[in-house]
C-alpha positions as CSV (number, residue, x, y, z in Angstrom):
1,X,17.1,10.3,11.3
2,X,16.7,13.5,9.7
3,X,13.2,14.6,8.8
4,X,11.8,16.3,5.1
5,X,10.7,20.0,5.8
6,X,8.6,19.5,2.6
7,X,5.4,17.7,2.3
8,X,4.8,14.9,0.2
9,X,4.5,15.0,-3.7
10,X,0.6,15.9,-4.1
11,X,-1.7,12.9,-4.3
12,X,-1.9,8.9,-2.9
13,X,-2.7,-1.8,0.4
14,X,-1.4,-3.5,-0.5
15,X,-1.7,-5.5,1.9
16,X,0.8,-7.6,3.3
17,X,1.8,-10.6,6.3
18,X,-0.4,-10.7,9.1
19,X,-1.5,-7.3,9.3
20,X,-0.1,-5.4,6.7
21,X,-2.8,-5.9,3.4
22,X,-2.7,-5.6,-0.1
23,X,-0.5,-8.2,-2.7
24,X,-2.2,-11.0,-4.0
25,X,-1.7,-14.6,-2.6
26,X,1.6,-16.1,-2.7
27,X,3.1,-18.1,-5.1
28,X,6.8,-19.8,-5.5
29,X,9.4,-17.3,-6.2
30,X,13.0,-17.0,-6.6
31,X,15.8,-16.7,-3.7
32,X,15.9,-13.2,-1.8
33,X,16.9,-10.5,-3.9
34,X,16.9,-12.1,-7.0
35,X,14.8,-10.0,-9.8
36,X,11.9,-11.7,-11.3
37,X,11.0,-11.1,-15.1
38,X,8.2,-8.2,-15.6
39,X,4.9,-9.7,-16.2
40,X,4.0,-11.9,-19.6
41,X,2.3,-8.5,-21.8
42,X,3.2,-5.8,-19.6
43,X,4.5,-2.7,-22.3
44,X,8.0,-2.0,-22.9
45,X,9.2,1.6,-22.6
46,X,11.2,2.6,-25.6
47,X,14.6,2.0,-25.6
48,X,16.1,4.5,-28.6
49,X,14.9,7.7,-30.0
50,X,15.7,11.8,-29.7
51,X,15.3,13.6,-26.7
52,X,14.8,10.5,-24.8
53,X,16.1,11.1,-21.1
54,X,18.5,8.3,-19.4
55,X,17.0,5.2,-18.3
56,X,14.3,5.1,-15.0
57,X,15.4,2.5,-12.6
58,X,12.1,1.2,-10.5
59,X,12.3,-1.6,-8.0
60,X,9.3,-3.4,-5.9
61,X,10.8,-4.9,-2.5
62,X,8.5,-7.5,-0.3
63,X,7.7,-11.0,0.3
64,X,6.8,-13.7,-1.8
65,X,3.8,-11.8,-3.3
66,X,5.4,-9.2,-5.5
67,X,5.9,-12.2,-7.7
68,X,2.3,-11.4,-8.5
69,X,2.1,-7.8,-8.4
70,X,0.6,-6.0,-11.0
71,X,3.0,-3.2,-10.5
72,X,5.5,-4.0,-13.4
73,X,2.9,-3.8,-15.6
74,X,1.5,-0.4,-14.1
75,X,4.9,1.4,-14.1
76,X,6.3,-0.1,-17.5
77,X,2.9,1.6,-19.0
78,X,3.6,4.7,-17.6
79,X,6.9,4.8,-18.8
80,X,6.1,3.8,-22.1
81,X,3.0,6.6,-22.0
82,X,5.6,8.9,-20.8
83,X,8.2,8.3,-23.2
84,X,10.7,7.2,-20.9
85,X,13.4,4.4,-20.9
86,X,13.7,2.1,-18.1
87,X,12.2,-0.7,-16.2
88,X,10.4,-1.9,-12.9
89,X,11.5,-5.0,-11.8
90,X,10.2,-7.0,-8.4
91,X,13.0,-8.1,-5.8
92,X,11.8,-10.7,-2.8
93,X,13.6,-9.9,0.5
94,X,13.1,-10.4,3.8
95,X,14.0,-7.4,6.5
96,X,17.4,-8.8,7.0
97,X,18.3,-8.5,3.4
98,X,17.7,-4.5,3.4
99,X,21.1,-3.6,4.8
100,X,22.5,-5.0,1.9
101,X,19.9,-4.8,-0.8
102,X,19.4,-0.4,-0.5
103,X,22.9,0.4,-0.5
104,X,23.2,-1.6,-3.6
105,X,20.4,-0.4,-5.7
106,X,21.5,3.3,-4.8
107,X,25.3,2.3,-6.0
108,X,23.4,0.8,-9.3
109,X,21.1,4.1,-10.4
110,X,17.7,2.8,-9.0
111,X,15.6,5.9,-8.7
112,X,12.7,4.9,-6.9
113,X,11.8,1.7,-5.0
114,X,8.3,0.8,-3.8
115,X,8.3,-1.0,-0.3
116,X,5.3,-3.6,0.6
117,X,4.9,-6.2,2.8
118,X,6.3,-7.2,5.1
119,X,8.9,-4.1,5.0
120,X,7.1,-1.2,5.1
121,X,7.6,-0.4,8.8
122,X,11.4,-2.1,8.8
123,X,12.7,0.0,6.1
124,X,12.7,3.0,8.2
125,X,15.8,3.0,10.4
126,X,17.5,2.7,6.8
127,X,16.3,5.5,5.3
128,X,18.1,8.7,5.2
129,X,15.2,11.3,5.6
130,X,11.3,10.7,6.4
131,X,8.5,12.9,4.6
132,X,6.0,13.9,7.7
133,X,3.5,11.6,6.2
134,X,6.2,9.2,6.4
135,X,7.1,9.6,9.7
136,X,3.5,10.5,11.0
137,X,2.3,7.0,10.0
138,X,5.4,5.4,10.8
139,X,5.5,3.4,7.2
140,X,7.0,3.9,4.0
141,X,5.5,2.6,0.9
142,X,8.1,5.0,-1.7
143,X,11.8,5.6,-1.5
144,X,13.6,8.0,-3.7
145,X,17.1,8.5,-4.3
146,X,18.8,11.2,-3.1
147,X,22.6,12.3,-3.2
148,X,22.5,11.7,1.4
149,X,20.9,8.0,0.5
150,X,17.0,6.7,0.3
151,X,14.4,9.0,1.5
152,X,10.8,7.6,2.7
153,X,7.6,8.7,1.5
154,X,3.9,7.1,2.3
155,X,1.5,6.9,-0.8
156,X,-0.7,4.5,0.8
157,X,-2.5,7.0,2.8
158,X,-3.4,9.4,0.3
159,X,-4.3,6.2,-1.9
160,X,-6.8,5.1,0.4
161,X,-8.5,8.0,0.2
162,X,-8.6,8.2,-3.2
163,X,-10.2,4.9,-3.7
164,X,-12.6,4.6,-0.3
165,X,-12.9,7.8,1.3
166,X,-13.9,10.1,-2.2
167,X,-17.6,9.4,-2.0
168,X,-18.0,9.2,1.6
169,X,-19.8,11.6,4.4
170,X,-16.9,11.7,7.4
171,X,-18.8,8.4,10.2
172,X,-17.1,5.9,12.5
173,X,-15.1,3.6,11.0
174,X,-13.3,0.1,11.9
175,X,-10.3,-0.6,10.8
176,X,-8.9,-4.6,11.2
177,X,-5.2,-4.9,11.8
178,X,-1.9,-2.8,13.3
179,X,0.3,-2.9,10.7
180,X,1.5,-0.2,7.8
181,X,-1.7,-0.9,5.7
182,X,-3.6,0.1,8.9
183,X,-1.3,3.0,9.6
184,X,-2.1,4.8,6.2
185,X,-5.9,4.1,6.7
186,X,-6.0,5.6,10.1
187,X,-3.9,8.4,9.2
188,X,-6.5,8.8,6.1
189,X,-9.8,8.7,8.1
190,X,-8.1,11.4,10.5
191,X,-7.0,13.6,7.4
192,X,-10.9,12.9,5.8
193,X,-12.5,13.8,9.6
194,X,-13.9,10.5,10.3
195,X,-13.8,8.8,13.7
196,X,-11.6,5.7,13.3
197,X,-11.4,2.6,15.8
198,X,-8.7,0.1,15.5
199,X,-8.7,-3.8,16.3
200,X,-6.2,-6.0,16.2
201,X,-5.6,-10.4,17.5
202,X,-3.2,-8.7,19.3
203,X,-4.9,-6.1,21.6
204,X,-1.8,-4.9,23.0
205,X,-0.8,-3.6,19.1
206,X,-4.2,-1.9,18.9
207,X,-4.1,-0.1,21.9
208,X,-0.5,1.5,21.4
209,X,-1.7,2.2,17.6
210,X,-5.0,3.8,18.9
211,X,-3.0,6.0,21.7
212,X,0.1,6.6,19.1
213,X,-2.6,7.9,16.5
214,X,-4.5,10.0,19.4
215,X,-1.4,11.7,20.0
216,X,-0.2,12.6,16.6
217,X,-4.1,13.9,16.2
218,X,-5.2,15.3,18.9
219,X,-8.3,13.5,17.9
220,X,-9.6,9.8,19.8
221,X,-8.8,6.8,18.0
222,X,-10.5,4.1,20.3
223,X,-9.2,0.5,20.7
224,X,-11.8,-2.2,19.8
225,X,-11.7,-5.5,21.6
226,X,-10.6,-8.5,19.0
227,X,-14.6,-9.9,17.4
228,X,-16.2,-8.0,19.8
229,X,-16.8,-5.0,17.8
230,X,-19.8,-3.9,18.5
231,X,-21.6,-1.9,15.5
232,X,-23.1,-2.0,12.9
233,X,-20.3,0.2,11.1
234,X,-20.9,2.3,7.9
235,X,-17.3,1.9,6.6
236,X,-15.2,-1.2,8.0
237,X,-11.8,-1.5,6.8
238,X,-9.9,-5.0,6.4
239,X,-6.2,-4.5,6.5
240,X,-5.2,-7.8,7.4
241,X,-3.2,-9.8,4.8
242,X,-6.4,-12.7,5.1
243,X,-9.5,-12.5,3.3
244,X,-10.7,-15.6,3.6
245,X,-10.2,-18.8,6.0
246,X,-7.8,-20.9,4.2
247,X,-5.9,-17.9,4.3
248,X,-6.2,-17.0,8.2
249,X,-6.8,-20.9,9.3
250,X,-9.8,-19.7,10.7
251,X,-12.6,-17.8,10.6
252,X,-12.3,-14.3,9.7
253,X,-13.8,-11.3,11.9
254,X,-17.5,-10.2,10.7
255,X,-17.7,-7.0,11.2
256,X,-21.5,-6.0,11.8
257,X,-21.9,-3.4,8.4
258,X,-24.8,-0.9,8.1
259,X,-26.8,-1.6,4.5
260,X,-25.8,0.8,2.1
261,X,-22.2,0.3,4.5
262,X,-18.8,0.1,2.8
263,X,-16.5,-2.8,3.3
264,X,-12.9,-2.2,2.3
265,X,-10.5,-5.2,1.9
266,X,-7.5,-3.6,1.1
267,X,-6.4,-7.0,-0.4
268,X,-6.8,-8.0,-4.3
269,X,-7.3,-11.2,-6.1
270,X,-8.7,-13.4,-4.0
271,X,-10.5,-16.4,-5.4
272,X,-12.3,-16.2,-2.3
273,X,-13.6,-13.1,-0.4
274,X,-15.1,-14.1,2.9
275,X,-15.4,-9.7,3.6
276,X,-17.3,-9.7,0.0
277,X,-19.4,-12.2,1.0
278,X,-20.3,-10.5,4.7
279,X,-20.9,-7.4,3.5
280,X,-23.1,-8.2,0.5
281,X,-25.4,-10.7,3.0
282,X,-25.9,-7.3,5.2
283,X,-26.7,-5.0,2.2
284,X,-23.4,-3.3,2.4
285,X,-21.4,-2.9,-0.8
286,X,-17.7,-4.1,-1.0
287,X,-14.6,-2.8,-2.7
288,X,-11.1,-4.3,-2.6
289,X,-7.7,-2.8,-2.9
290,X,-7.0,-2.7,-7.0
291,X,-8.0,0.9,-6.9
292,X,-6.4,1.9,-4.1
293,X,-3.2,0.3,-5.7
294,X,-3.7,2.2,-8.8
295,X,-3.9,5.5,-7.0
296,X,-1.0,5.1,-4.7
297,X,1.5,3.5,-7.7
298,X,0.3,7.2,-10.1
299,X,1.7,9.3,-6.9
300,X,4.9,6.5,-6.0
301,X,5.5,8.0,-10.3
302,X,4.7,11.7,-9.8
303,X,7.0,11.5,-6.8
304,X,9.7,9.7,-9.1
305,X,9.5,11.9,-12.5
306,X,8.2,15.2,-11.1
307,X,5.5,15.1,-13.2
308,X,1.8,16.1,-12.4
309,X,0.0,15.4,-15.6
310,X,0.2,11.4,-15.2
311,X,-3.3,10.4,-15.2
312,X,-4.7,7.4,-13.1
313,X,-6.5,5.7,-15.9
314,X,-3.8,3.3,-17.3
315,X,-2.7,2.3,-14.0
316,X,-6.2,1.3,-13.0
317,X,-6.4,-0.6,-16.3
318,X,-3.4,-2.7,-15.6
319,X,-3.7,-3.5,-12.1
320,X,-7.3,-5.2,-13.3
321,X,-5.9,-6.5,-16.0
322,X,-2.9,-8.4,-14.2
323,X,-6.1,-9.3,-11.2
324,X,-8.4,-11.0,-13.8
């Protein structure tokens, strides 16, 4: 797999299947690969006019979820804001579908596809070229269209540290999970000089992403054991795809959080938070993943369009809109 030589557009989860964070709980959806209908609301972008350039094709692949996803909604805006023609539509697949399903929507003038859950990390022996960030996290979130097939970008990372890491000093930080959700935060609290430790229900997958993430750094990343993670933290990171029992079928971790801590669920739209509930009994304040959505989505666009004046605003707007 050949590699980019340039970095990724400037800028930056969801949240996915056991360990991979960030879409909102599932609901019935269509058979594999089969488009569902943009959200009830979301704005059209205009489909006539002068000096209008052709037509933006934008695709979602993932599980079940992106059924819910307020990305339709986010993108559509844009466009419309934008003045550009086109549409965002969500596909469900599976891993074994992307064989078929990438060649396609390259053949069909896609532009862009956004990757989540659970397909961030299987996407990659398909792609075509890697960004470093890409290929130093070892997820893509953003695939672009090129003439030698799909290329792979990561917007998660600099997502996260847009919405968590702005307002924060550089302090140890937890991180729950091994999948691509974790991947971009670790990479993140590396990039932001903070002193990450990773746990996962499987220990074996935190200790090869703690000495995979020591390498690429040069820095430590340390390998918690499962509940036994000692503390308190000032910033804990959930980037499982459960905030709350029913979800997990058990009890989630509990994290011991610092007051005046940070708990970040990169999940959105749960009914029930069992993190926000944690970390507001330890005096800790709690965010969850809608802005970190937001920001990642504006660079996914930027990367697509090439432009840099696309503010974050109206994709914040929708993604609490669709979450309410």
């Amino acid at each position: 797999m050949q590699r980019l030589a340039s970095p990724d557009a400037p800028g930056g989860p969801p949240a996915g299947p056991p360990e991979g964070g960030g879409e909102p709980p599932a609901a019935p959806s269509g058979e594999p690969g089969v488009p569902s209908a943009p959200p009830a609301g979301a704005p059209a972008a205009p489909s006539s006019g002068p000096g209008l350039t052709p037509p933006l094709h934008l695709a979602l692949l993932g599980g079940p979820r992106v059924t819910l996803s307020p990305s339709p909604a986010m993108h559509c805006r844009a466009m419309a804001q934008a003045g550009l023609r086109g549409a965002y539509l969500p596909f469900r697949a599976e891993a074994g579908d992307l064989p078929l399903i990438l060649p396609a929507l390259l053949a069909l003038g896609f532009r862009g596809l956004n990757v989540t859950v659970p397909l961030k990390e299987a996407v990659l022996p398909l792609l075509a070229r890697l960004s470093p960030a890409a290929a130093a996290i070892g997820a893509a979130n953003t695939l672009l269209a090129s003439p030698a097939g799909w290329e792979g970008h990561n917007t998660d990372a600099p997502g996260f540290a847009e919405a968590f890491l702005k307002d924060l000093a550089p302090c140890p930080a937890l991180v729950l999970g091994a999948g691509g959700a974790a991947r971009a935060a670790l990479r993140a609290l590396l990039d932001g000089g903070f002193s990450p430790s990773v746990s996962s229900r499987r220990p074996e997958a935190a200790a090869a992403l703690a000495r995979e993430f020591s390498e690429k750094s040069g820095r430590e990343v340390r390998p918690v054991p499962w509940l036994r993670f000692g503390g308190p933290w000032r910033l804990a990171v959930n980037a499982l795809s459960a905030s709350s029992p029913e979800e997990l079928g058990e009890s989630p971790p509990d994290p011991s959080l610092e007051p005046g801590g940070l708990m970040a669920d990169l999940n959105y739209g749960r009914p029930r938070n069992w993190f926000r509930e944690r970390a507001l009994a330890s005096g800790a304040s709690f965010r969850d993943g809608l802005p970190m959505l937001a920001a990642q989505a504006r660079l996914s666009f930027i990367l697509w369009t090439g432009r840099d004046d696309v503010p974050l605003a109206p994709f914040l707007e929708e993604a609490m809109a669709a979450a309410a």
